[in-house]
C-alpha positions in Angstrom: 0.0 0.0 0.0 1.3 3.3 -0.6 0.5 5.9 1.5 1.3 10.4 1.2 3.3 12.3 4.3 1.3 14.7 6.1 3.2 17.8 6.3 1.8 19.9 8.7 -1.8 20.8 10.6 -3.4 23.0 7.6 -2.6 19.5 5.5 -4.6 17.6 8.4 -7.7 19.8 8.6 -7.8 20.0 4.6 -8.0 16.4 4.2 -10.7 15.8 7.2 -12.6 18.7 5.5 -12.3 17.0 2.2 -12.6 13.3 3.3 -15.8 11.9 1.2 -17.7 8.9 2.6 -14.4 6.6 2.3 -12.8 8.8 5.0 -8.9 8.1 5.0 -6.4 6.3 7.1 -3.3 7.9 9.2 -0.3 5.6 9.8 1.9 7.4 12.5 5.4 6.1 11.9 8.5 6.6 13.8 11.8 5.8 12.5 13.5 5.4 15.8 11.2 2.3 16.2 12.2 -1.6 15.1 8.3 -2.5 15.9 7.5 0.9 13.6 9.7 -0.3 11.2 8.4 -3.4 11.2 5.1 -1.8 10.8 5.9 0.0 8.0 7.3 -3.0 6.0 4.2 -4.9 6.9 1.7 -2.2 5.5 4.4 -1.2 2.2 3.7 -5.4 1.5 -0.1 -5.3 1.8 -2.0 -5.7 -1.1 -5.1 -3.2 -0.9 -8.2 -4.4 -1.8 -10.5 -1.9 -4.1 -12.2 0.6 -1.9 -9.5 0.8 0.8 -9.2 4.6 1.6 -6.3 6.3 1.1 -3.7 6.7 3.5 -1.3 9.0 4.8 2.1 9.0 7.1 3.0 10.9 9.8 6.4 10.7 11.0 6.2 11.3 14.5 9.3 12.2 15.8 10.4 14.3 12.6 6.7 15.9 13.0 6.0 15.7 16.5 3.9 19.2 16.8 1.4 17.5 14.4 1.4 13.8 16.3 0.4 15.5 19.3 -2.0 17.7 17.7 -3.7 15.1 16.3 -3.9 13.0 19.5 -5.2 16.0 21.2 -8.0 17.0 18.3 -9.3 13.4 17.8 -9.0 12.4 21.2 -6.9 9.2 21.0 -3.9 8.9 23.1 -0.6 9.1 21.1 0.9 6.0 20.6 3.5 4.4 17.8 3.4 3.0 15.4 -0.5 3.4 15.2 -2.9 2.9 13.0 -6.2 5.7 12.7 -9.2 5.9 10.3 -11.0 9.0 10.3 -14.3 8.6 8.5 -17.8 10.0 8.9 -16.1 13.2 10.6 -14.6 11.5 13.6 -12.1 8.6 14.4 -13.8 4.7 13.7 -11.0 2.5 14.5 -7.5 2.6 16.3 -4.9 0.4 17.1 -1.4 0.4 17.5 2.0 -1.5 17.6 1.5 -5.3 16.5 -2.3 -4.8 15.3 -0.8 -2.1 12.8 -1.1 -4.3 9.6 -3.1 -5.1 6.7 -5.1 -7.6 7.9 -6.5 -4.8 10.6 -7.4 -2.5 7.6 -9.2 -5.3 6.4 -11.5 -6.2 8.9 -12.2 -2.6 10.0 -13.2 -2.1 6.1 -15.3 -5.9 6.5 -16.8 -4.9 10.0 -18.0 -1.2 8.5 -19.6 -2.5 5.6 -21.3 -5.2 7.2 -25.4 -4.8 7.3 -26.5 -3.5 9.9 -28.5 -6.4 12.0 -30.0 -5.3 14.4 
């Protein structure tokens, strides 16, 4: 999967302003990290199924101002690596360090598009 850097916190509020019903995912990434890193590969390997939304990289040691901003503005403690989709205005899903793979995309994306049954 390939993924764009976040640059800054105009960058962030532009993209949740402009995030469509597919909303977009945040991969916060440090480089200081082997579990990161291993992260990284992990996600750089997956294949994306159609429909995944897009997603974007925040390095959060090189970027820490906006790492921290966004814990603060969405309300979800700062933690790396860690894995976010925004959608419908708000954060969904969250996980971090070993969940952040593929396979978690995956099920997030199977368990939101599930009917509803109740």
């Amino acid at each position: 999967m390939n993924w764009t850097v976040l640059e800054g916190t105009a960058d962030l509020h532009a993209l949740e302003a402009a995030s469509g019903d597919r909303g977009f995912l945040v991969f916060k990434h440090s480089t200081r990290c082997p579990v990161s890193s291993q992260a990284a590969l992990s996600l750089q390997r997956w294949e994306a199924p159609a429909g995944t939304p897009p997603m974007y990289l925040v390095h959060v040691v090189e970027d820490r101002t906006l790492s921290m901003s966004m814990a603060d503005r969405w309300e979800v403690r700062h933690e790396s690596p860690q894995l976010l989709w925004w959608l419908n205005g708000k954060i969904q899903h969250h996980t971090s360090h070993f969940e952040v793979r593929g396979t978690t995309i995956s099920a997030w994306m199977d368990q939101t598009n599930a009917p509803n049954l109740g």
